[in-house]
C-alpha positions as CSV (number, residue, x, y, z in Angstrom):
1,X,15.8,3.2,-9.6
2,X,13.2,1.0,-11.4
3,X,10.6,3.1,-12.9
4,X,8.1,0.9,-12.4
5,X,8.6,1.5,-8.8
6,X,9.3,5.3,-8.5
7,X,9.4,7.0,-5.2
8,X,7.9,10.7,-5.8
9,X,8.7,12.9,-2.5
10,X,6.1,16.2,-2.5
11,X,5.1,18.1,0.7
12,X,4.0,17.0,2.5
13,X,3.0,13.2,1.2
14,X,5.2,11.4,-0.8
15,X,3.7,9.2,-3.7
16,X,4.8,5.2,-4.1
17,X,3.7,3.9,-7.7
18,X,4.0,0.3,-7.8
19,X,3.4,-1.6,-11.0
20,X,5.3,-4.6,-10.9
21,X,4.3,-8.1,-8.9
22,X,3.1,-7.4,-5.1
23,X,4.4,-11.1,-3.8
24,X,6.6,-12.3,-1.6
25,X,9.2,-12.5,-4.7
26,X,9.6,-9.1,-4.6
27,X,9.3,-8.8,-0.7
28,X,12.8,-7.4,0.1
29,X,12.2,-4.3,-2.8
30,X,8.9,-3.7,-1.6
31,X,9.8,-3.3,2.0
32,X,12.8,-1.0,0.7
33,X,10.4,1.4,-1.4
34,X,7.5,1.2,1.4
35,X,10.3,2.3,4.3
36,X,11.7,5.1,1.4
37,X,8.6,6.4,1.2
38,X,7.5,6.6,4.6
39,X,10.8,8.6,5.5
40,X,10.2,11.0,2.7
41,X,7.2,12.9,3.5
42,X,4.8,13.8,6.3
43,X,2.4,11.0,4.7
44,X,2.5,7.9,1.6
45,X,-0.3,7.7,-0.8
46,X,0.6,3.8,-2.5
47,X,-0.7,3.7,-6.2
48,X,-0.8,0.2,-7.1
49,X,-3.5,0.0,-9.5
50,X,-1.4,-1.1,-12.3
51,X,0.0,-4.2,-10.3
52,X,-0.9,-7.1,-11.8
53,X,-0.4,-9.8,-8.8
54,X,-0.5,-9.4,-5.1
55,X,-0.3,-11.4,-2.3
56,X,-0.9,-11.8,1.7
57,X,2.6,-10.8,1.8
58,X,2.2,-7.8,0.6
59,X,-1.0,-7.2,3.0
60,X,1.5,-7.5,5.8
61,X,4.0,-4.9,4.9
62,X,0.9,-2.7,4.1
63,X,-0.7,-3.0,7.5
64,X,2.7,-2.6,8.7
65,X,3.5,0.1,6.8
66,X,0.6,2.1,8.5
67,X,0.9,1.0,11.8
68,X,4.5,2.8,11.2
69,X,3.3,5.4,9.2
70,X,0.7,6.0,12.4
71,X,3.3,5.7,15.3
72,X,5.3,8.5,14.0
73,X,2.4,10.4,13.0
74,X,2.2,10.3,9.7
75,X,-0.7,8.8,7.5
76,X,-0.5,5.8,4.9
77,X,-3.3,6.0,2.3
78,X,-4.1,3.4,-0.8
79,X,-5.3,5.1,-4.0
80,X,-8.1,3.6,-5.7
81,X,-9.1,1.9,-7.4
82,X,-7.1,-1.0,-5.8
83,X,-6.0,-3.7,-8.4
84,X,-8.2,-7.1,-8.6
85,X,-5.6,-9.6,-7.5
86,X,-5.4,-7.1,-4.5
87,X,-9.0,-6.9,-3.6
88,X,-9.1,-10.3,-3.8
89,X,-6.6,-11.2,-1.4
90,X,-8.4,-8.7,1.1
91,X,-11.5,-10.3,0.7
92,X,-9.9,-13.7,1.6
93,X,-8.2,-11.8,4.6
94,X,-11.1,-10.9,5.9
95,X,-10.1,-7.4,5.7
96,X,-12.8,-6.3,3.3
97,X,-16.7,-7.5,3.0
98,X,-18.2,-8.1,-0.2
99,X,-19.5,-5.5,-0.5
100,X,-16.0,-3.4,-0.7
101,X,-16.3,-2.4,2.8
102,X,-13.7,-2.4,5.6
103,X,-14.6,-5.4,8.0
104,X,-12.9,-2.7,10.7
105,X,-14.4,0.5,10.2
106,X,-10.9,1.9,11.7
107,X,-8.9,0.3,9.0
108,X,-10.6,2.7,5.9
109,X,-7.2,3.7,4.5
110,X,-8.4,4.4,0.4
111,X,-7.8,7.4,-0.6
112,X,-10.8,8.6,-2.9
């Protein structure tokens, strides 16, 4: 297992820490470690404050990740603070404001 992206399972939330590049490159890994996570513990919190690129890719399998993680009843938080690169690419989403707010109040998944 790469350290860099070490699955952590506690009860009942399991704990993803990604550090590496959140891009399409690294698509087929990230979808591995987000699906590992998700079937280890009631919940994921995904620490990714130490990435230093991410892209719109990477959005996807997020929202994707907590749509699944909310079908099987199970929650999908992001620790903050999110990395640059990463708030940046939610801006241009539309997914955040400016102002660091969701654009759908519904979609506030950061964990404080």
């Amino acid at each position: 297992m790469n350290p860099e992206n070490a699955v952590a399972a506690a009860v009942p939330v399991a704990r993803l820490v990604l550090e590496s590049e959140l891009t399409i490159r690294h698509a087929e890994t990230l979808h591995a470690r987000l699906c590992e996570a998700l079937a280890a513990g009631q919940g994921i919190e995904i620490d990714c404050r130490k990435a230093p690129q991410a892209d719109l890719c990477f959005v996807q399998m997020l929202l994707a990740a907590r749509r699944s993680a909310a079908a099987s009843g199970k929650t999908c938080r992001m620790v903050q603070p999110l990395p640059p690169s990463l708030t940046q690419v939610l801006l241009q989403a539309g997914i955040l404001h400016d102002d660091g707010s969701f654009a759908d109040p519904s979609s506030s998944w950061l964990k404080d």
